[in-house]
C-alpha positions as CSV (number, residue, x, y, z in Angstrom):
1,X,-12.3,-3.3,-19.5
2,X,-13.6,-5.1,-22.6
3,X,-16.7,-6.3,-23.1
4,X,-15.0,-10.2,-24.3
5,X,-12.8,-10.1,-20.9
6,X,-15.8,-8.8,-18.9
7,X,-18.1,-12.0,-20.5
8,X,-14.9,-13.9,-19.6
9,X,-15.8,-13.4,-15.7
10,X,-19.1,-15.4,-16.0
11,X,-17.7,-18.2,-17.9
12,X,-13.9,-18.9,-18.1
13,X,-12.7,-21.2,-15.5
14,X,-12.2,-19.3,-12.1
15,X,-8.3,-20.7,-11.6
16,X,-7.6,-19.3,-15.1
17,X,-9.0,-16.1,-14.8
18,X,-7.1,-15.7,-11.4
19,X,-3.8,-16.4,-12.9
20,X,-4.7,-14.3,-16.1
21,X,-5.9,-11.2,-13.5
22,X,-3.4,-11.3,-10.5
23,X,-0.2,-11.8,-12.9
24,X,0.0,-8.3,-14.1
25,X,-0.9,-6.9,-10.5
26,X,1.7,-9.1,-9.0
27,X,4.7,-7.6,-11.2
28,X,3.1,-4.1,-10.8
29,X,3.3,-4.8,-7.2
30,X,6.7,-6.4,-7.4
31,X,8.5,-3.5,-9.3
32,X,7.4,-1.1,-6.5
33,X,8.2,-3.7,-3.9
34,X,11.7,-4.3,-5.3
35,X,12.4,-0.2,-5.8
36,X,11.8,0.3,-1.8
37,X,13.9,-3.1,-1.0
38,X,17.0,-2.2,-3.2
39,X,16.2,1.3,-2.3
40,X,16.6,0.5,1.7
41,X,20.0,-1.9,0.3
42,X,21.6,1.1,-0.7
43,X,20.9,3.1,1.7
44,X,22.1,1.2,4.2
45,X,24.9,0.1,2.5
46,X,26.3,3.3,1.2
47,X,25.1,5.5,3.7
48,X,24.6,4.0,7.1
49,X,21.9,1.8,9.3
50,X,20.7,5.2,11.1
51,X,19.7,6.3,7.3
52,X,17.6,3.4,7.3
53,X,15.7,4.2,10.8
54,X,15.6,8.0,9.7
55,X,13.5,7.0,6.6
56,X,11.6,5.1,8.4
57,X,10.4,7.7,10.7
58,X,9.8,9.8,7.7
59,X,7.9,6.8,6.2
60,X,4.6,7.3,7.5
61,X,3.9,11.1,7.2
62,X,4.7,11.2,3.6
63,X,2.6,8.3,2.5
64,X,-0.6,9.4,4.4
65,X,-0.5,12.5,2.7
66,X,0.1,10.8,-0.5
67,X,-2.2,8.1,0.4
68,X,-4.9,11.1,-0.1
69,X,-4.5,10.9,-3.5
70,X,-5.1,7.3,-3.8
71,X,-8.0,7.2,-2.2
72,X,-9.6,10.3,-3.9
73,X,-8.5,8.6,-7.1
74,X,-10.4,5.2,-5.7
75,X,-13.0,7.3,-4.8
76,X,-13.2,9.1,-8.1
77,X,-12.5,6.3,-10.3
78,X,-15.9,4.2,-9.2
79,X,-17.8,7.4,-10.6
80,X,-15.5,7.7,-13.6
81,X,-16.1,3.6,-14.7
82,X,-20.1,4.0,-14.1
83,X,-20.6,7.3,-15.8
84,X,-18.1,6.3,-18.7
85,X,-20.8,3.0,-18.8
86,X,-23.7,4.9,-18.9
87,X,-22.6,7.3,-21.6
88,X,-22.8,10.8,-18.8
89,X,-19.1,11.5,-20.3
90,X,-19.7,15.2,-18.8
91,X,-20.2,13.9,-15.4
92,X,-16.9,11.7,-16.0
93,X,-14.7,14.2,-16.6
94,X,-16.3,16.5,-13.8
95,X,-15.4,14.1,-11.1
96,X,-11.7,13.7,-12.4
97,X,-11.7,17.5,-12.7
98,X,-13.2,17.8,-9.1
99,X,-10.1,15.0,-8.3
100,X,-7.3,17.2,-9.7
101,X,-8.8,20.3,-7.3
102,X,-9.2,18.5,-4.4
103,X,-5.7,16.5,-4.7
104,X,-3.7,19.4,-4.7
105,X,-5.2,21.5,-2.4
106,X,-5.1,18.5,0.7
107,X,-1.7,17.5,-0.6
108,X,-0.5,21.3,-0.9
109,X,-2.1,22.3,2.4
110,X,-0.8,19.4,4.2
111,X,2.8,19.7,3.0
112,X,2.7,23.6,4.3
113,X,1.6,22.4,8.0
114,X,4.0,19.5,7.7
115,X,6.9,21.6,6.6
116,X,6.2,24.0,9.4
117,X,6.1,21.6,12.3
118,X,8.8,19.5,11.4
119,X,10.6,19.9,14.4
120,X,7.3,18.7,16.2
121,X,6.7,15.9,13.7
122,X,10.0,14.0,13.5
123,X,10.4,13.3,17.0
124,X,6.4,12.4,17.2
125,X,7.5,9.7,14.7
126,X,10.3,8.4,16.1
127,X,13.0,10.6,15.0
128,X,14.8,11.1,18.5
129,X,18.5,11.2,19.1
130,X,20.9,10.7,16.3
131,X,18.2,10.2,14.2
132,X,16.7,13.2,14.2
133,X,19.0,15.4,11.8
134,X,18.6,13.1,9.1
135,X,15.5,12.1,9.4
136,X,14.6,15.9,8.9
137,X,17.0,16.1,6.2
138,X,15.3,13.5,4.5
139,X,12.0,14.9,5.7
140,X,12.5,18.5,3.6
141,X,13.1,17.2,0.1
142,X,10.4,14.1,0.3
143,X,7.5,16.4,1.0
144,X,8.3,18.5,-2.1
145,X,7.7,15.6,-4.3
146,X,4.5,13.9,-2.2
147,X,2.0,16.5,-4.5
148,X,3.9,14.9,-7.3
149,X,3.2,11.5,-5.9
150,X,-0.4,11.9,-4.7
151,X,-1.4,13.5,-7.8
152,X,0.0,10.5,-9.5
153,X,-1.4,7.9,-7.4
154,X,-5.2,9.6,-8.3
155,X,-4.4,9.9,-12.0
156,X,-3.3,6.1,-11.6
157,X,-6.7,4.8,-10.6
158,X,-8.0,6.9,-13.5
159,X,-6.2,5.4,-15.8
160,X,-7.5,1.8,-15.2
161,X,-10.8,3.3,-14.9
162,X,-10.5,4.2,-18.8
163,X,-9.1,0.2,-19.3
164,X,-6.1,0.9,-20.2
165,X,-4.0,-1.4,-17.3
166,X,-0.8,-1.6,-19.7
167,X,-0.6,2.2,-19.0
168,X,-1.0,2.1,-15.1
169,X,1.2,-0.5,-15.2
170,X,4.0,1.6,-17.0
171,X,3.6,4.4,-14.1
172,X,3.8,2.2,-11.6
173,X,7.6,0.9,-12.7
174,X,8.5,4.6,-13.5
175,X,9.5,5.5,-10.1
176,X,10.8,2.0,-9.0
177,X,13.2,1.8,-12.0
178,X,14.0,5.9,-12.1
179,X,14.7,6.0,-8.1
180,X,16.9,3.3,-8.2
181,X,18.9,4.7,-10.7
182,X,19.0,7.9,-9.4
183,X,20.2,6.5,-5.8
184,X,23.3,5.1,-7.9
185,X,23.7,8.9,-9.2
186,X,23.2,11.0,-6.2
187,X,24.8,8.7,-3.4
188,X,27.4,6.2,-4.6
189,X,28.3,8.3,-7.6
190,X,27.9,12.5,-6.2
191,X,28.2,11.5,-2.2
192,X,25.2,13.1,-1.8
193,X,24.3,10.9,1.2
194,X,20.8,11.7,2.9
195,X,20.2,14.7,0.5
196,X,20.8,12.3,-2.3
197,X,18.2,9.5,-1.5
198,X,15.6,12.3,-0.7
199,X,16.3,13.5,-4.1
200,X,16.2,10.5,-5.7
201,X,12.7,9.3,-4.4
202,X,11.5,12.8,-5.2
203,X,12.9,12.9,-8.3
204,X,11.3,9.8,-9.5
205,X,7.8,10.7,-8.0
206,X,8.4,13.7,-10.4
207,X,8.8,11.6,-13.6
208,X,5.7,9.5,-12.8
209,X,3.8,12.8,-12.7
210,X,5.4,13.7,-16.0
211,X,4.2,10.4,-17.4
212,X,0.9,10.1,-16.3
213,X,0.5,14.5,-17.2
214,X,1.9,13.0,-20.7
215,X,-1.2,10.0,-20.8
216,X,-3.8,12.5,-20.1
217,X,-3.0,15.4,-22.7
218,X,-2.5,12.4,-25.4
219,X,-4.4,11.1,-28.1
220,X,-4.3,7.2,-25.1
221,X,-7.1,9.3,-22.8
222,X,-10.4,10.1,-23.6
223,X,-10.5,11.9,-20.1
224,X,-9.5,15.9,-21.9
225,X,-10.8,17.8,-18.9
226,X,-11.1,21.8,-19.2
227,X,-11.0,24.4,-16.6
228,X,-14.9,24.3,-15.9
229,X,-14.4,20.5,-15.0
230,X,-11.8,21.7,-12.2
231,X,-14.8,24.0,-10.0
232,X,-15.8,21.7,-7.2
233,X,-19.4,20.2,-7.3
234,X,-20.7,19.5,-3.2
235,X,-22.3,16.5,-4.6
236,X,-19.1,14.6,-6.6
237,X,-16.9,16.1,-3.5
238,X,-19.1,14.0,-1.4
239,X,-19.3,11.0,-3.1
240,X,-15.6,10.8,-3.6
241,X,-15.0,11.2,0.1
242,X,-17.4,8.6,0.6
243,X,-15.9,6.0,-1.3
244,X,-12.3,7.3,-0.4
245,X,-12.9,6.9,3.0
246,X,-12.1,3.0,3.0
247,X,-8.5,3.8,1.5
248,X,-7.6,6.7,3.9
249,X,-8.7,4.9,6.8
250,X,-6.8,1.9,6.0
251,X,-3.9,4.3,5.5
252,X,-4.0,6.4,9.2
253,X,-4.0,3.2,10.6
254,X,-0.6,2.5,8.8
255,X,0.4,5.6,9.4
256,X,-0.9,6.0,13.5
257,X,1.2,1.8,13.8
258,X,4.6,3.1,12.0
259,X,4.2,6.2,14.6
260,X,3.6,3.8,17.8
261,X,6.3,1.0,16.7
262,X,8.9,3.9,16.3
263,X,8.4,5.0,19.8
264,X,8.3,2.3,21.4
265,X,11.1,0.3,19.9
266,X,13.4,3.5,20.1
267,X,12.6,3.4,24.2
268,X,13.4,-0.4,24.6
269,X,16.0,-1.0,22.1
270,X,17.2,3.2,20.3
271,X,18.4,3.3,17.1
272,X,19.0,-0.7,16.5
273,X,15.5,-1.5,17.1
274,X,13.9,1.1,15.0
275,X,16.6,0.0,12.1
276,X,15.3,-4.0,12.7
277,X,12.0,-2.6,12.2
278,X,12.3,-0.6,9.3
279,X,14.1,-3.6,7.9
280,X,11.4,-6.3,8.5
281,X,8.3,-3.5,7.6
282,X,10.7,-3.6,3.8
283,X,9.9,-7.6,4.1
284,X,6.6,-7.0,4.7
285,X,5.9,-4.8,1.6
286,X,8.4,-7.1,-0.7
287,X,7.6,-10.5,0.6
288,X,4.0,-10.7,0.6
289,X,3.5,-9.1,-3.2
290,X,2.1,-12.4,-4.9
291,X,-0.6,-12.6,-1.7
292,X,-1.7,-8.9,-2.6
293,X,-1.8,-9.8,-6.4
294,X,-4.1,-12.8,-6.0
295,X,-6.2,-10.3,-4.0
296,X,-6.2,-7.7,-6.9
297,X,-7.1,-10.2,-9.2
298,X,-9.8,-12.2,-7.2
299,X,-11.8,-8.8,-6.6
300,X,-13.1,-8.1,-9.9
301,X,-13.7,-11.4,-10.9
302,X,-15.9,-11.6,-7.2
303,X,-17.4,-8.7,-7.8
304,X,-18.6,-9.5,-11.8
305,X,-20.3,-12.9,-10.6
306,X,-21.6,-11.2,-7.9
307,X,-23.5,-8.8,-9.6
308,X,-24.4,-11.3,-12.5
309,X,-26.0,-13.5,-9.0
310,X,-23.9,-16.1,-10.3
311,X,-23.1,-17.0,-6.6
312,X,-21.5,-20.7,-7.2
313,X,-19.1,-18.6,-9.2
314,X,-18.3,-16.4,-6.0
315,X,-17.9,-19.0,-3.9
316,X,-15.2,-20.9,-5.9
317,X,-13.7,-17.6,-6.5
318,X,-13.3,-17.6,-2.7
319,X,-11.8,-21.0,-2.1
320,X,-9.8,-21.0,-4.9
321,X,-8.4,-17.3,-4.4
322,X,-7.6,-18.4,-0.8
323,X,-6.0,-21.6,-1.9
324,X,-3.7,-19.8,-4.2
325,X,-3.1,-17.3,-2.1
326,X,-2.0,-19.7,1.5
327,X,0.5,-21.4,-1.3
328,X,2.5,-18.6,-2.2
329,X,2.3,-17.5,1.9
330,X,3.7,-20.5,3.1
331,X,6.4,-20.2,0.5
332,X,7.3,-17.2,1.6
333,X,6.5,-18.1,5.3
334,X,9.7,-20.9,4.9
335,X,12.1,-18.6,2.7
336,X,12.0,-16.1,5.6
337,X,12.1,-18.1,8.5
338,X,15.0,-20.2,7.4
339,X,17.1,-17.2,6.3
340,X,16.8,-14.1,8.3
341,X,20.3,-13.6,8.9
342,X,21.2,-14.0,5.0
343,X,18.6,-11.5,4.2
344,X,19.6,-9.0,7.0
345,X,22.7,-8.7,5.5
346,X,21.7,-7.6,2.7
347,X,20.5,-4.4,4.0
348,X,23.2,-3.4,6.2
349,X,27.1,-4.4,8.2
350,X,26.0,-3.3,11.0
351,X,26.6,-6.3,14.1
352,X,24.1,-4.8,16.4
353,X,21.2,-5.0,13.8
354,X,22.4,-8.6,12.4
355,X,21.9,-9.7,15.8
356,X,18.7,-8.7,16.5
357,X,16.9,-8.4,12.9
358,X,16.5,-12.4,12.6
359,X,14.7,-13.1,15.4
360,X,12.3,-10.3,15.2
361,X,11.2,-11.7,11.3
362,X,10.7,-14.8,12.5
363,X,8.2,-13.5,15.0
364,X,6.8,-11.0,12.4
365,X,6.0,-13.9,9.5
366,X,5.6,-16.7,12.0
367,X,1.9,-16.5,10.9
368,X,2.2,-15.6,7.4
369,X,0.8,-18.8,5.8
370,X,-3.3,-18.2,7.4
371,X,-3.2,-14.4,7.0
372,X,-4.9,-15.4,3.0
373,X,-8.3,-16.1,4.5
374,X,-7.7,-12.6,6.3
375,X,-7.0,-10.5,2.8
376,X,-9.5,-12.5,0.5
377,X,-12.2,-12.1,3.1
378,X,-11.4,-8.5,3.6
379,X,-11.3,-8.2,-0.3
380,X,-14.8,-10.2,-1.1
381,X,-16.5,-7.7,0.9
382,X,-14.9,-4.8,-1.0
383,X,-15.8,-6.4,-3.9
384,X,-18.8,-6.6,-3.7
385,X,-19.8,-3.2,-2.6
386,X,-20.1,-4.2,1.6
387,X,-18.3,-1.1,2.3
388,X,-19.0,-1.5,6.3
389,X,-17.9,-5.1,6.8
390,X,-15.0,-4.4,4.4
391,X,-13.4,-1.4,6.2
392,X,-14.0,-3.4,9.3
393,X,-12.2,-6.7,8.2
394,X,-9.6,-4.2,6.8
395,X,-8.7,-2.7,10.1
396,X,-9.3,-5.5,12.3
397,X,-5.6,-6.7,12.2
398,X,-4.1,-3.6,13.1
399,X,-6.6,-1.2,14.3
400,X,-8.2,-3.4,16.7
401,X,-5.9,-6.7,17.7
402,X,-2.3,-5.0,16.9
403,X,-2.4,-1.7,18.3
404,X,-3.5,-3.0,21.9
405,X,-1.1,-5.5,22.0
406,X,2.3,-3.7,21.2
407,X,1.5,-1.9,24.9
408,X,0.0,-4.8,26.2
409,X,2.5,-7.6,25.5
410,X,5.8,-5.8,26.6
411,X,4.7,-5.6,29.8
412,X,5.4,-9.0,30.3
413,X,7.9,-9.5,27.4
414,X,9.6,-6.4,27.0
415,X,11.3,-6.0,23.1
416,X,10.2,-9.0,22.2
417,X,6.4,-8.8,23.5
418,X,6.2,-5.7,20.2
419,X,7.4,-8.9,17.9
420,X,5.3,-11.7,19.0
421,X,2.1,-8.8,18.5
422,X,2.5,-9.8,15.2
423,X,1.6,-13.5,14.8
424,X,-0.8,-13.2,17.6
425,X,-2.9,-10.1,15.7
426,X,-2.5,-11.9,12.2
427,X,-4.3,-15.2,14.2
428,X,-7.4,-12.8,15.9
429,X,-7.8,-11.0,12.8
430,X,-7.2,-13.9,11.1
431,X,-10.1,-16.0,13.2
432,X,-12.2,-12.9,13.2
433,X,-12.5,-13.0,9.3
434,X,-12.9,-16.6,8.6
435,X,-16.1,-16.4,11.0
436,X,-17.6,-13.5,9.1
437,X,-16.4,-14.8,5.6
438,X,-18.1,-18.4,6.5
439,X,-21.4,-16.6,7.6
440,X,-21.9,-15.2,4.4
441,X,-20.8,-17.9,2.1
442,X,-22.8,-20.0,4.3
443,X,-25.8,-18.4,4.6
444,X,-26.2,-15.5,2.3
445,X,-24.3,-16.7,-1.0
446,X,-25.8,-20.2,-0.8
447,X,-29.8,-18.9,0.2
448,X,-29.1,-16.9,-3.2
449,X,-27.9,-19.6,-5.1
């Protein structure tokens, strides 16, 4: 970053700054989101609605080991940015040396394990019946590419580090754009089917590598590591894990809910009800992208006034952010709820999943307009450096409301006791936050001020 945009964090009006910071996370966001929507259109329009439950089952294994990446390139990256400010360039390009190592041996081990007890792991997920064979098919050819796609991840958070956003932007739309195109190729064009979307994806999270491989051995990075920088220090590896840990955590808990909601909804309702599922969990990764760019955007301005103890700053950084962000939620809140049918059909022709999608997405987003104070509150403490209260906040939703109440609820609900989990966690999470947020603009921010 700039030292005119950093000065711009102190002065420039706070609902400018938020427009000028969450715009370019937004479409960053938005590319990706679109790739797995239209991604999910296709195939389950050109190959089937079981294609869509089998990737969902595969869904959750892949990105936790990819997720490794990101969060050793979170980790990483906070060294990176403070040893790059304080001139220790040696130390900067030991930790992104240290992150290459440690990258590809998790992601390389992991892939070996998960390769050899695939026919352990996909029913564990949710892969059971018909959708077991391809869900392993799928399964095979995505793990090849998640080193690809965890080593990118990393070098993506690097890559800001250095301020240059234009650049991680670019990486990010590589393997929405590339995947999509390659889905035409491989399965309406070659018939490829399952094979073909599993290339496709892994394909594309090979020419992201190739792009981001290209950024670092060009005259754009400053970061020209060496082999020495690539010989693990204890003291970098621990700090990395330390400040990683956030991301993973968040992550397993993804991971550990996908897992459970599989299971579950494959015992009430089989295949349909894991296809409804993977269709709404799309939804909830396309839908709520401007929410999750205001968030990106509100951090750094948060955490700058923080540090500069400019806490009136924060606190209309808080309200407005939230503000902002409860707009765009209750936009999407009434697109969603007034056509779930329409966008159903979109993804598939299959009666059975038509039927039952619309009422499920309405139970999903039925609390979508409050769940702002949730991410801005969770975000605040992130930003500024409350890694505790953060992780905490982060989890609360799904870690300690959700994942209770999708064996709670059914008892008395059945299917539909898994659906209504959802508003009711986004309100106790929800509830949870605004308490904890309100304490410490309250008290702490406005005893500083």
């Amino acid at each position: 970053m700039n030292q005119s945009t950093s000065n711009s964090f102190g002065s420039e009006s706070i609902g400018k700054l938020l427009i000028k910071q969450a715009v370019p996370a937004s479409i960053g966001i938005l590319v990706m989101s679109l790739n797995i929507l239209v991604d999910t259109i296709f195939v389950g329009h050109w190959i089937g609605s079981q294609a869509i439950a089998a990737i969902n089952v595969v869904l959750p294994v892949s990105f936790f080991i990819a997720a490794l990446g990101m969060a050793i390139g979170i980790g990483g990256s906070s060294i990176v940015s403070r040893a790059l400010g304080a001139n220790e360039k040696s130390k900067a390009l030991k930790t992104f040396g240290n992150q290459v190592t440690m990258t590809i041996a998790l992601t390389l081990t992991l892939v070996f394990f998960g390769l050899y007890y695939i026919d352990n792991i996909i029913p564990l997920f949710g892969g059971k019946g018909t959708i077991f064979e391809p869900a392993k098919t799928y399964y095979q050819i995505i793990l090849y590419g998640v080193p690809f796609l965890a080593l990118s991840m990393m070098g993506n958070t690097i890559i800001r580090a250095e301020g240059k956003p234009k650049y991680a932007m670019y990486a990010m739309m590589i393997p929405s754009i590339t995947n999509l195109g390659l889905d035409i190729l491989f399965i309406n064009v070659m018939d490829l089917g399952m094979i073909g979307a599993a290339w496709a994806t892994t394909g594309s999270y090979i020419l992201c590598f190739i792009f981001i491989f290209w950024f670092f051995v060009s005259k754009n990075s400053e970061m020209k590591i060496s082999l020495i920088h690539f010989k693990l220090q204890r003291s970098i590896v621990s700090e990395i894990s330390n400040l990683g840990s956030v991301t993973l955590s968040r992550q397993a808990i993804v991971s550990i809910t996908y897992l459970l909601m599989n299971n579950i909804l494959f015992d009430f309702g089989g295949v349909t009800s894991v296809t409804s599922y993977a269709i709404v969990s799309r939804m909830l990764m396309f839908a709520l992208f401007p929410i999750f760019g205001i968030t990106q955007g509100f951090i750094p301005i948060a955490g700058y006034n923080y540090g500069a103890q400019n806490y009136d700053r924060v606190k209309q950084a808080i309200r407005i952010a939230i503000i902002y962000a409860m707009v765009m939620a209750s936009l999407v809140f009434v697109l969603l709820i007034s056509f779930p049918e329409l966008i159903t059909r979109m993804f598939t022709t299959d009666s059975l999943v038509i039927e039952k999608t619309p009422t499920a997405m309405r139970w999903v987003f039925a609390a979508t307009p409050i769940i702002a104070v949730q991410l801005i509150g969770s975000a605040y403490f992130q930003a500024v450096g409350k890694a505790i209260p953060a992780l905490l906040l982060t989890l609360s939703r799904q870690g300690f409301f959700f994942i209770p109440l999708i064996f709670i609820l059914p008892l008395w609900y059945g299917e539909l006791g898994v659906w209504i989990a959802f508003p009711v966690s986004d309100v106790l999470s929800t509830l949870l936050t605004a308490y904890i947020l309100y304490r410490e603009v309250s008290v702490k921010l406005t005893l500083k001020t």
